[in-house]
C-alpha positions in Angstrom: 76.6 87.4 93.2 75.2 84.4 94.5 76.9 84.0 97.2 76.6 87.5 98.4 72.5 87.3 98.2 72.7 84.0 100.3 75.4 85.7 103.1 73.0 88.8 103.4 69.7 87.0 105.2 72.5 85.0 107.2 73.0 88.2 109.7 69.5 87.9 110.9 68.9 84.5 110.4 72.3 82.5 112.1 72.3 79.3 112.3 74.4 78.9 115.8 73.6 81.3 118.6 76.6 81.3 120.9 80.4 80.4 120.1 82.0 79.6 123.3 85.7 78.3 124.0 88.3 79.2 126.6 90.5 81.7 126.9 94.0 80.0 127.6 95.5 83.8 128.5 94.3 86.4 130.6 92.9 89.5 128.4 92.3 93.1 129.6 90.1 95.2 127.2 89.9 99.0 127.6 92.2 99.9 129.9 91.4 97.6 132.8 87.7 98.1 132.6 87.4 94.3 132.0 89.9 91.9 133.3 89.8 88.3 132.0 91.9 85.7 134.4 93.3 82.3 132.3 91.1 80.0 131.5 88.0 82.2 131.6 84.9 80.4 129.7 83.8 83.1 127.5 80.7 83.1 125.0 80.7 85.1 122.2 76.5 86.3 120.9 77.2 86.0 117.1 73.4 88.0 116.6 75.4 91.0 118.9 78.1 91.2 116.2 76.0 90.9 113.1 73.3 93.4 113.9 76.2 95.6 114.9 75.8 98.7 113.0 79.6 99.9 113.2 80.2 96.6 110.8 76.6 96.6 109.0 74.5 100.0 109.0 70.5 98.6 108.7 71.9 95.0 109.4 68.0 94.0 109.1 67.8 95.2 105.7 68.9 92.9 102.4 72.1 94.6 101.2 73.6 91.5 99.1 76.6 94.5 98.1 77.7 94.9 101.5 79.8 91.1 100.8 81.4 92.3 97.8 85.0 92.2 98.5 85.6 95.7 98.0 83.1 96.3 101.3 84.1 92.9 103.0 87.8 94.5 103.3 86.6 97.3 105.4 85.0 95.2 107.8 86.9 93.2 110.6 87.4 89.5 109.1 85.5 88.2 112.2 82.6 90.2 111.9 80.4 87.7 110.1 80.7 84.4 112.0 77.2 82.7 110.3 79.2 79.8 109.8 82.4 80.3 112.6 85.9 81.2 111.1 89.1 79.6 111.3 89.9 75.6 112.0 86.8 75.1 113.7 84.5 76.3 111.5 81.4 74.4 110.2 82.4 71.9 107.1 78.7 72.0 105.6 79.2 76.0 105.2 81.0 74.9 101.5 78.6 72.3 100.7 75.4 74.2 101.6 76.7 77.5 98.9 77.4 75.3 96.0 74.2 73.2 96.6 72.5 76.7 96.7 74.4 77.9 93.2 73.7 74.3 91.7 69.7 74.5 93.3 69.6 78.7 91.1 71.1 77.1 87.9 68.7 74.0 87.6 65.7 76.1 88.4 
């Protein structure tokens, strides 16, 4: 439970802004109503996507329950991007939960 009381204050509180890369294909979204050429630079606003509330109802509100993994399977896997997802994702992201579970046991 631990961990799901220190992801909670981490979708008002992110530690990276903006996620940027490249798109290496075009995209369309929505039926042409957005057209992305290859090689577009696109940004993606993580605080947009955390304090969405179609993924998190009252996203300003602690609700440690809403990580369980029951919940958390409901949920697009990229809608919480505190730490980024996938190969490029921040290495200190393991080290800083199991400092944070070592830091609650000791004190």
């Amino acid at each position: 439970m631990i961990g799901k009381c220190f992801d909670s204050p981490l979708l008002t509180m992110q530690i990276a802004f903006v996620n940027s890369f490249c798109k290496l294909n075009s995209f369309i979204l929505a039926d042409d109503e957005l057209n992305l050429p290859e090689g577009t630079n696109v940004g993606i606003f993580i605080p947009g996507i955390h304090r969405n509330p179609e993924y998190y109802p009252d996203p300003h509100e602690f609700k440690p329950d809403r990580f369980l993994p029951e919940n958390c399977r409901k949920r697009h896997p990229y809608s919480y991007l505190a730490f980024s997802l996938g190969v490029r994702n921040c290495v200190g992201s393991f080290i800083i939960k199991i400092m944070t579970l070592h830091l609650s046991q000791t004190h």
